[in-house]
C-alpha positions as CSV (number, residue, x, y, z in Angstrom):
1,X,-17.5,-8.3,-29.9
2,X,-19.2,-6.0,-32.7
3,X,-22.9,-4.8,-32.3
4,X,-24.9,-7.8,-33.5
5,X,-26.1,-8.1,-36.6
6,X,-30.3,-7.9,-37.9
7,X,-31.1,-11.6,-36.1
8,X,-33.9,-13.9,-35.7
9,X,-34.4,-17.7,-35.2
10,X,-34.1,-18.1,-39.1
11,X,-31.1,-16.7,-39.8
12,X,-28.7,-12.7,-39.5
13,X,-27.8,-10.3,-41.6
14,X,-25.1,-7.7,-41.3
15,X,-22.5,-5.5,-42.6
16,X,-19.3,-7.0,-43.8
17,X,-16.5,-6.3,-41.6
18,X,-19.0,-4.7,-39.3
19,X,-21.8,-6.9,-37.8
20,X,-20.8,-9.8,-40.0
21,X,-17.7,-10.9,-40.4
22,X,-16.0,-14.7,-40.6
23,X,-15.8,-14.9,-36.8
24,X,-19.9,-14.0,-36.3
25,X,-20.4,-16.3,-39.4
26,X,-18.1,-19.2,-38.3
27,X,-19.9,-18.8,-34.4
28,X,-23.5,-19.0,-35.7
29,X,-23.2,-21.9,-38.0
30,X,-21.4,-23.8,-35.7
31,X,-24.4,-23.0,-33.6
32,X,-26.8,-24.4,-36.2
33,X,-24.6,-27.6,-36.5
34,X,-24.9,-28.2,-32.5
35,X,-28.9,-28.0,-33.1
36,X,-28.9,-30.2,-36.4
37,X,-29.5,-33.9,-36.9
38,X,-26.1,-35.5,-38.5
39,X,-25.7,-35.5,-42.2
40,X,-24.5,-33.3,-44.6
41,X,-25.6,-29.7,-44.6
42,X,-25.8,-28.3,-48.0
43,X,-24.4,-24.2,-48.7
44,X,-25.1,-22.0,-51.3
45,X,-25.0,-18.7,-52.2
46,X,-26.8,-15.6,-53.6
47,X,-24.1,-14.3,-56.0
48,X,-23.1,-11.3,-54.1
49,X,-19.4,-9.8,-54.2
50,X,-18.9,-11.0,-50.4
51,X,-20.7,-14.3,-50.6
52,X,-17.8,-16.6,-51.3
53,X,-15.7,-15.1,-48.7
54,X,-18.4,-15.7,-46.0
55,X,-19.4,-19.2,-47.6
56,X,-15.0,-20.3,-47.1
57,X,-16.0,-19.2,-42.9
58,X,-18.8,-21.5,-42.9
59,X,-17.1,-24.6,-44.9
60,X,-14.4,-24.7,-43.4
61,X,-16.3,-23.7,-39.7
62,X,-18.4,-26.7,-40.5
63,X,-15.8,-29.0,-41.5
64,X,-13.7,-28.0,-38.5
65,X,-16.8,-29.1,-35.8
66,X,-16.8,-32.2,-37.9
67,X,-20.2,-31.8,-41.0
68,X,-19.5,-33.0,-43.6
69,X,-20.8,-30.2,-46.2
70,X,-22.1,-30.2,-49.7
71,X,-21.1,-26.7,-51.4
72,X,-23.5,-26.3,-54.3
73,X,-22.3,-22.7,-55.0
74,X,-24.6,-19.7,-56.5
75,X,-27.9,-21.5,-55.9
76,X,-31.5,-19.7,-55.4
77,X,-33.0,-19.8,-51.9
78,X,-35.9,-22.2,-53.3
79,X,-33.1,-24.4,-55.0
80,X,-31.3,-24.8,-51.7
81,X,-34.7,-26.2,-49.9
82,X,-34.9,-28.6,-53.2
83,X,-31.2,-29.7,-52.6
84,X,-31.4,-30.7,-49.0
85,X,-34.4,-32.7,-50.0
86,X,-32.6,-34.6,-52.7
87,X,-29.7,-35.0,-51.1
88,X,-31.1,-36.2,-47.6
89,X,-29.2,-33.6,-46.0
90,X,-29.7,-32.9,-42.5
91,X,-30.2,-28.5,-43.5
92,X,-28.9,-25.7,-45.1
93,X,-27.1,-22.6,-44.7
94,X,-27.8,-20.1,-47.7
95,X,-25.6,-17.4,-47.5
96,X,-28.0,-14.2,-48.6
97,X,-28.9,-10.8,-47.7
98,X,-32.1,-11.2,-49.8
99,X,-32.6,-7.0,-50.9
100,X,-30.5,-5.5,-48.8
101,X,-27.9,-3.5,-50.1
102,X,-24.7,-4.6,-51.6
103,X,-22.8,-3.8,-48.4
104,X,-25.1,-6.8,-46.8
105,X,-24.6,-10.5,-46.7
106,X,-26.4,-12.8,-44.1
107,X,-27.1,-16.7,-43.4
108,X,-30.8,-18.3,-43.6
109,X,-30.8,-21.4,-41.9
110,X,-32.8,-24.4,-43.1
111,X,-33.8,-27.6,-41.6
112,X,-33.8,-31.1,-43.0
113,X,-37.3,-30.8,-44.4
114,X,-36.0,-28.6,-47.1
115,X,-37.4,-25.1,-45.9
116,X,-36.5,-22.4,-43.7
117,X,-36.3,-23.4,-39.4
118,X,-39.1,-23.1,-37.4
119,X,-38.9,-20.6,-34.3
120,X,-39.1,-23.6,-32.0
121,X,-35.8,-25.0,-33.9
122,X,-34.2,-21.6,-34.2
123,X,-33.7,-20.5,-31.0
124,X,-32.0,-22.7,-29.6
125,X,-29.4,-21.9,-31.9
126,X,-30.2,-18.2,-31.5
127,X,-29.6,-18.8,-28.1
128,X,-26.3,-20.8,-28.2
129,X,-25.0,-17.7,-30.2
130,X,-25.4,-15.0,-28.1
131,X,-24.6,-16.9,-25.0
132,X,-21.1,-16.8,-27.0
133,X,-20.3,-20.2,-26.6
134,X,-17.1,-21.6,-28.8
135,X,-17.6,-24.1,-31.2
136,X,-16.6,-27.5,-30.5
137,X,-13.6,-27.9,-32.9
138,X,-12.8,-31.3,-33.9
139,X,-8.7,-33.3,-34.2
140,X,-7.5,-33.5,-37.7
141,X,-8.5,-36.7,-38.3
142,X,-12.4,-36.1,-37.6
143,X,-12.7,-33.3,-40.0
144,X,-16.0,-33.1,-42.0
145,X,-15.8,-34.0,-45.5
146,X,-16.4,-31.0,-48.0
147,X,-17.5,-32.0,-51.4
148,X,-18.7,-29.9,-54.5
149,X,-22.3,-30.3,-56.5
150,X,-22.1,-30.5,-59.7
151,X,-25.7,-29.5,-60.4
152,X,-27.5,-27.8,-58.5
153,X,-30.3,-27.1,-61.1
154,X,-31.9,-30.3,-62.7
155,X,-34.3,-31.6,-59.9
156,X,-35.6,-27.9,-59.2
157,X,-36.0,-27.2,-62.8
158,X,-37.8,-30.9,-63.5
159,X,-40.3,-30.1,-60.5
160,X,-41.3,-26.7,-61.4
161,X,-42.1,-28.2,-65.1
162,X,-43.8,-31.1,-63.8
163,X,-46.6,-28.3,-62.1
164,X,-47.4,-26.5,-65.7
165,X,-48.7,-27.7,-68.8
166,X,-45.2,-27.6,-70.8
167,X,-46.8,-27.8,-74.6
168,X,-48.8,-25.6,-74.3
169,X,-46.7,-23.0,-72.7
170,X,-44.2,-23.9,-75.8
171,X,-46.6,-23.5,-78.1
172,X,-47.1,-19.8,-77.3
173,X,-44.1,-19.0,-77.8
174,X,-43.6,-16.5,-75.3
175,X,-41.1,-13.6,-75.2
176,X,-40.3,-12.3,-72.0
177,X,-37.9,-10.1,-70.0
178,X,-36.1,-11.5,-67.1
179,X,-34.2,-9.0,-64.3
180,X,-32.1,-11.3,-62.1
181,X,-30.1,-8.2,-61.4
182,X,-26.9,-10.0,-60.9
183,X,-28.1,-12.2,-57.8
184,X,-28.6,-16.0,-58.2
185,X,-32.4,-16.1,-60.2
186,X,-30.8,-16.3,-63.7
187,X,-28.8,-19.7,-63.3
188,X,-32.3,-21.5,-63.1
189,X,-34.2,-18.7,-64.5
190,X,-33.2,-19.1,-67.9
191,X,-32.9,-22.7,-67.8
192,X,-36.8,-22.9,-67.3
193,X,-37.8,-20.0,-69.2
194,X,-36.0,-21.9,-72.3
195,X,-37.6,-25.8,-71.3
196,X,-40.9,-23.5,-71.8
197,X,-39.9,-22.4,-75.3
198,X,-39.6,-18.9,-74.2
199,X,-37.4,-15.9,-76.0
200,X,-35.8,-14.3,-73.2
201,X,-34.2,-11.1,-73.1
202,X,-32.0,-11.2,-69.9
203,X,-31.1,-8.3,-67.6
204,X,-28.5,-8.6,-65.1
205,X,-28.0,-12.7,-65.8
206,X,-24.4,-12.6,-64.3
207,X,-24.8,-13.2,-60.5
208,X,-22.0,-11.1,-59.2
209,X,-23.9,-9.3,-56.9
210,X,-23.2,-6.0,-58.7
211,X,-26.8,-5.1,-58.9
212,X,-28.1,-2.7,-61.6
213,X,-30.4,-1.1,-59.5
214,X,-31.2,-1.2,-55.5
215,X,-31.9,-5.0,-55.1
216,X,-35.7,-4.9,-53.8
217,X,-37.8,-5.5,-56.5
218,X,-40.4,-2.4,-55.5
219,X,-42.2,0.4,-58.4
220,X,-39.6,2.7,-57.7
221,X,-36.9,0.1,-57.9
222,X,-37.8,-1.4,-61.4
223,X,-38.6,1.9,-63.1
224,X,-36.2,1.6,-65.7
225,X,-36.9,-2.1,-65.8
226,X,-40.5,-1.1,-66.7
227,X,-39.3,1.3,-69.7
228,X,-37.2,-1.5,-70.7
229,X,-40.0,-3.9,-70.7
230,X,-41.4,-1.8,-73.0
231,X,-38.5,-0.8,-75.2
232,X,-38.3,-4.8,-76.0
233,X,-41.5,-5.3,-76.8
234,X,-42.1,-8.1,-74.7
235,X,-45.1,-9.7,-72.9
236,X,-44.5,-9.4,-69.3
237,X,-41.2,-8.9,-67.2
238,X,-40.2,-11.3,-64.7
239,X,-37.8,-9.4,-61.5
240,X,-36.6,-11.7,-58.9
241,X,-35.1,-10.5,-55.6
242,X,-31.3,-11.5,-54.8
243,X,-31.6,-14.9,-53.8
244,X,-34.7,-15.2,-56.2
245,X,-37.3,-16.4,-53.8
246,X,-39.5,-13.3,-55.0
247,X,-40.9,-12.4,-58.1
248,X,-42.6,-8.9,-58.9
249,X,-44.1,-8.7,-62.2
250,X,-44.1,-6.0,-65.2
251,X,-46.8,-6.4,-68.1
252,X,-47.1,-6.8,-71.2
253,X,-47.7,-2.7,-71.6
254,X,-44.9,-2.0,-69.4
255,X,-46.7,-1.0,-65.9
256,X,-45.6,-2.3,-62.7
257,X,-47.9,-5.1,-61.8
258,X,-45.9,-5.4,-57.8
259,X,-45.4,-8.2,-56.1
260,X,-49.1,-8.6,-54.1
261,X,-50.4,-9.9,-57.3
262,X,-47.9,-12.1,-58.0
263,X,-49.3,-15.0,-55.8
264,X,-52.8,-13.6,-56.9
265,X,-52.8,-14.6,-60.5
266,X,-50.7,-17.5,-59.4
267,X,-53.9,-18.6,-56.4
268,X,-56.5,-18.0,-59.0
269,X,-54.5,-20.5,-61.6
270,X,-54.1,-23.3,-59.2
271,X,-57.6,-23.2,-57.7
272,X,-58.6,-23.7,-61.1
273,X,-56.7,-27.0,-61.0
274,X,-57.5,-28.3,-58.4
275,X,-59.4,-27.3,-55.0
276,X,-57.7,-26.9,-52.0
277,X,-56.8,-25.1,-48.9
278,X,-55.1,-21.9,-49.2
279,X,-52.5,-20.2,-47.0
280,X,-51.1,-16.2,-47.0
281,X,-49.8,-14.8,-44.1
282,X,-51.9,-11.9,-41.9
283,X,-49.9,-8.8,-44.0
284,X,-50.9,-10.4,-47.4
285,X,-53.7,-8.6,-49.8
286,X,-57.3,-9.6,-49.4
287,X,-57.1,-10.6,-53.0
288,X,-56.2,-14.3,-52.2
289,X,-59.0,-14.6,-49.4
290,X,-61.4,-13.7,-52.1
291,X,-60.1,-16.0,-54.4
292,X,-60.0,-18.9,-51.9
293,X,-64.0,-18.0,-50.9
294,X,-65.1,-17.4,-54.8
295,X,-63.5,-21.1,-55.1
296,X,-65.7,-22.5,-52.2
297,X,-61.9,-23.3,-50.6
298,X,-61.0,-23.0,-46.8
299,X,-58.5,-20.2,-46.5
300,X,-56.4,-19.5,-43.5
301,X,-54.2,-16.6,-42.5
302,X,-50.6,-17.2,-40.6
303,X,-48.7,-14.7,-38.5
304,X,-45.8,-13.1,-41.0
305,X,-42.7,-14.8,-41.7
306,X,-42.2,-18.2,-44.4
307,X,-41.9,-20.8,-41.7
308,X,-45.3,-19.3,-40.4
309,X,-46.7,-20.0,-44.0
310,X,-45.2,-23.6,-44.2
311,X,-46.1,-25.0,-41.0
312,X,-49.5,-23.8,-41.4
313,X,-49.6,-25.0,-45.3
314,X,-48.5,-28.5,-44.0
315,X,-51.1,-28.2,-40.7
316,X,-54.2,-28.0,-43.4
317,X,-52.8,-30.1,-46.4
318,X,-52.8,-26.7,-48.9
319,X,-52.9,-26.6,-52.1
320,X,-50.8,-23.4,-52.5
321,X,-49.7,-20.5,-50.2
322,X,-47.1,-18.0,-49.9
323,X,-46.5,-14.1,-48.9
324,X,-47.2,-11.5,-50.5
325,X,-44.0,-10.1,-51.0
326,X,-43.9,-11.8,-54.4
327,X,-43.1,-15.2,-52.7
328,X,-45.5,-17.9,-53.9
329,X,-45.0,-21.4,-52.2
330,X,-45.8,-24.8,-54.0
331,X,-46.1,-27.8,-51.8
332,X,-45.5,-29.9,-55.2
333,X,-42.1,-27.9,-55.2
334,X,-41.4,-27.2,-51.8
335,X,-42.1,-25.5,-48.4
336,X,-40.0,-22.3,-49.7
337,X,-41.0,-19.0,-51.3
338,X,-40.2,-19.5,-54.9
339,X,-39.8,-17.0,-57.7
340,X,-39.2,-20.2,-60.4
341,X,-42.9,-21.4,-59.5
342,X,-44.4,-18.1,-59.6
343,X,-43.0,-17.7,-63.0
344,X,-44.2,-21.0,-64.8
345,X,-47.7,-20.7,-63.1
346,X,-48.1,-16.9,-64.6
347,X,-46.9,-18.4,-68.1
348,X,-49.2,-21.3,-67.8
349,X,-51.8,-19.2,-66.7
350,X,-51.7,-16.8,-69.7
351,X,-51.5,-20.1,-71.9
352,X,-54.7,-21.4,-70.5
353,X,-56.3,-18.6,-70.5
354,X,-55.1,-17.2,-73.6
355,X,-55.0,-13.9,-72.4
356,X,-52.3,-11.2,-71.4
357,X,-51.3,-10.7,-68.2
358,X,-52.6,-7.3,-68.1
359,X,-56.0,-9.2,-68.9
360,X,-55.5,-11.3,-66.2
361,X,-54.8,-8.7,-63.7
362,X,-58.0,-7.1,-64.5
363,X,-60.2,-9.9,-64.0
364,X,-58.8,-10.0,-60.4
365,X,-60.1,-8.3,-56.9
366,X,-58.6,-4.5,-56.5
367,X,-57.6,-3.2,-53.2
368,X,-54.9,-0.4,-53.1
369,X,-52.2,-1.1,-49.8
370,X,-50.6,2.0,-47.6
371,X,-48.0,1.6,-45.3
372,X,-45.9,3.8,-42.5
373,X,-44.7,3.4,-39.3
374,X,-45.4,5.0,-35.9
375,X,-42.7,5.5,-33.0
376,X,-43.8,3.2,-29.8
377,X,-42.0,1.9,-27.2
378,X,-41.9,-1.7,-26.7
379,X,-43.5,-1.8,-23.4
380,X,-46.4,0.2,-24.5
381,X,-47.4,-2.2,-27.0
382,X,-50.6,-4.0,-25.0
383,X,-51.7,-0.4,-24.7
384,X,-51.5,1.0,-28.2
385,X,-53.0,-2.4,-29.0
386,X,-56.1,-1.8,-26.8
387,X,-56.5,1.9,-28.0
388,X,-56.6,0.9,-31.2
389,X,-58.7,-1.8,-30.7
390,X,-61.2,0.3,-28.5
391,X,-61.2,3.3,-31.2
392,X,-61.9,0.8,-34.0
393,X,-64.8,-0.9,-32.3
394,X,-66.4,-1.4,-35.7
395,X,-63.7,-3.8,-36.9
396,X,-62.8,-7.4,-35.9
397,X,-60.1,-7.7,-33.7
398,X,-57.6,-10.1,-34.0
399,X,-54.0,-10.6,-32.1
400,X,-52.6,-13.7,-34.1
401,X,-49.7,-11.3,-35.0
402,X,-49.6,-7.6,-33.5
403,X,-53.0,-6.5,-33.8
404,X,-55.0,-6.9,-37.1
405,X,-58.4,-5.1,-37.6
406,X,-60.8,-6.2,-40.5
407,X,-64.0,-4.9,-42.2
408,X,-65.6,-6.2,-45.0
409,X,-63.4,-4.9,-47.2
410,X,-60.8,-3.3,-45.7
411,X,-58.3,-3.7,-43.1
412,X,-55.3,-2.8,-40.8
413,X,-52.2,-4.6,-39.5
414,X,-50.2,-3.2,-36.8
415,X,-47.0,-5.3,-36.1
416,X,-43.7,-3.9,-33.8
417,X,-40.5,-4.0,-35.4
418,X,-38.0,-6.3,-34.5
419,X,-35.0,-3.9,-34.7
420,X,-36.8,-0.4,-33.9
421,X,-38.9,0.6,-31.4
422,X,-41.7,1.4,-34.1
423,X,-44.8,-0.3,-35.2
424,X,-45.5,-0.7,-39.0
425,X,-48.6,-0.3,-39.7
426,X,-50.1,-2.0,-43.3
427,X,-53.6,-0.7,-44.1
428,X,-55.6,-2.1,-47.2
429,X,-58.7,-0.9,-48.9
430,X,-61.1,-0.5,-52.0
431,X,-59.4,2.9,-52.9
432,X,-55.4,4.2,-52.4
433,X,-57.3,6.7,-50.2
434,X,-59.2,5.2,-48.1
435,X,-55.9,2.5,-47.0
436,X,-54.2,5.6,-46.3
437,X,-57.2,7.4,-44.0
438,X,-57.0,4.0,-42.1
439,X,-53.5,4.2,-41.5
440,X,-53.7,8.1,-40.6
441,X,-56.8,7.2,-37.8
442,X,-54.6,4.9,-36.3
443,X,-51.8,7.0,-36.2
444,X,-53.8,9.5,-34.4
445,X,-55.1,6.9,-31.9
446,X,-51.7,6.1,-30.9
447,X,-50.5,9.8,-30.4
């Protein structure tokens, strides 16, 4: 058997025709369709080069074990959690690599609620793959049905308009830039950015996975996004990730706004809407904790990862939540980060408001973020934890998710890697200096 591929109870990525190939794919599906309820199970795709190939494996895997499976093609991560909802499909298999490199494809799992498996229902099927069980193949005459969707698009599109006021977004008359850099965004992208009366100028709308520039949707990334947001004259750039469950943000004078105050300016909309819980997960700026207290709203703080988010958003009844990676999550919507929302509630914002985005930025909290990573050995985790904890005895101490530390105004997040015996280390602060002094203390601590 090949090395494994990256691997968690949500889903794997890997190399094709190294740590993913149709056998690993076929094997870990088949998995997931052990663990499932019966019913369809819906598959789509980012748009990458490799993603049909892989998405043949798992139909005809799938079909072979005896699900019937829905193929609804290119389709956005968020879309795919829509589908299975209207459908009444039993989960989902999007076929994705998110922004990893080109070389990369994976499978996210998804359960019949519409968003990404739990760890309790993930690894079981984690489990069943590595023990290298063989799937269960069915006779030819108990073969799963495979049928094709039409349109994928409609119900996504009609809930993301139903959370924004659509006149008054038309009547702006916005004109915006959108990078889907050739992964799955643009299919609904543009249908939405047009229902809102939007000109669009379209980078990258053909999702063929031949990405203009590396897929991650960082400053250094989007550069020549930025000096193309500029060059068009537009006011603000929307840039979605792959599979378009992540939105970064470009304004209207062409700087790189990032991806931490996409669900910002997103929070601050929806609160004033309507009052409600909020949800962000323990890495996520303080900007949205400030938001949530300035709105006299509980706010409560998840270890990382979606399904973290969701079960937690669904726990307290919130009103919004998300990561922030760029990945806000409306409940009206779903229980799935969601580049599509994040892009109607900035518009609607700035129609409300009547105000740029820059403007809005500005009227927001301002904390600068530093990260790195330190080398530790796993089993000297609970030790670097207590030194840190013991040589930051000014800060509160919390162990919800590696160790976080928090002062008024500042704090650090030390997590271990999954894949590498290294903890990252996420320090945030008033001033770009001041994050980084935290992270260089700690780094000290631990040598």
């Amino acid at each position: 058997m090949n090395e494994e591929p990256i691997i968690s109870v949500s889903g794997l990525r890997g190399v094709i025709g190294a740590t993913l190939t149709p056998d690993v794919a076929a094997r870990y599906v088949c998995a997931f369709a052990r663990q499932v309820s019966p019913g369809p199970l819906v598959i789509t795709r980012d748009g990458r080069a490799t993603g049909r190939m892989i998405a043949d494996a798992v139909r005809s895997s799938l079909s072979a074990v005896g699900r019937d499976v829905i193929d609804a093609d290119v389709a956005a991560t968020p879309t795919t959690g829509v589908l299975v909802q209207e459908l009444k499909a039993a989960g989902a298999i999007q076929i994705s690599a998110s922004h990893n490199p080109p070389e990369y494809n994976g499978l996210k799992l998804f359960s019949g609620e519409g968003r990404v498996i739990s760890a309790a229902a993930g690894q079981p099927v984690l489990d069943r793959f590595r023990a290298g069980s063989s799937p269960e193949w069915v006779g030819h005459d108990r073969l799963g049905e495979i049928s094709t969707l039409k349109d994928s698009l409609s119900e996504h599109c009609r809930r993301v308009l139903k959370t924004v006021a659509v006149d008054r977004i038309r009547s702006c008359k916005f004109k915006v830039l959108l990078d889907s850099n050739h992964g799955a965004g643009s299919l609904l992208g543009l249908k939405l950015l047009e229902e809102l009366g939007c000109e669009v100028v379209a980078l990258g709308a053909k999702p063929d996975g031949l990405f203009a520039h590396t897929p991650e949707p960082t400053a250094a990334n989007l550069s020549g996004v930025s000096q193309q947001v500029r060059e068009a004259g537009v006011q603000l750039g929307f840039c979605q990730d792959p599979d378009a469950d992540r939105l970064a943000l470009i304004d209207d004078t062409g700087h790189y706004v990032g991806e931490e105050f996409t669900l910002a300016v997103v929070i601050r909309h929806v609160l004033e809407q309507a009052k409600g819980p909020i949800v962000t997960n323990c890495s996520t700026s303080r900007m949205s904790q400030d938001l949530a207290e300035q709105a006299g709203v509980p706010f409560y703080r998840s270890k990382v990862g979606e399904a973290n988010v969701t079960e937690l958003m669904i726990q307290h009844q919130a009103v919004f939540g998300g990561e922030g990676n760029g990945g806000p999550i409306d409940p009206r919507v779903g229980f799935v980060r969601d580049s599509f929302v994040g892009m109607a509630l900035v518009l609607d914002a700035m129609a409300a408001r009547e105000a740029t985005l820059s403007e809005l930025i500005a009227e927001l909290p301002q904390y600068a973020i530093h990260k790195t990573k330190v080398p530790v050995a796993a089993d000297q985790l609970t030790t670097t934890f207590d030194r840190l904890a013991s040589g930051f005895f000014d800060a509160k101490a919390d162990r919800l998710d590696g160790l976080r530390l928090d002062w008024p105004t500042a704090w650090l997040l030390v997590r271990a890697s999954n894949t590498e015996p290294i903890v990252r280390l996420v320090a945030e602060a008033p001033s770009a200096d001041e994050a980084e002094r935290l992270c260089q203390r700690a780094a000290e601590l631990m040598d």
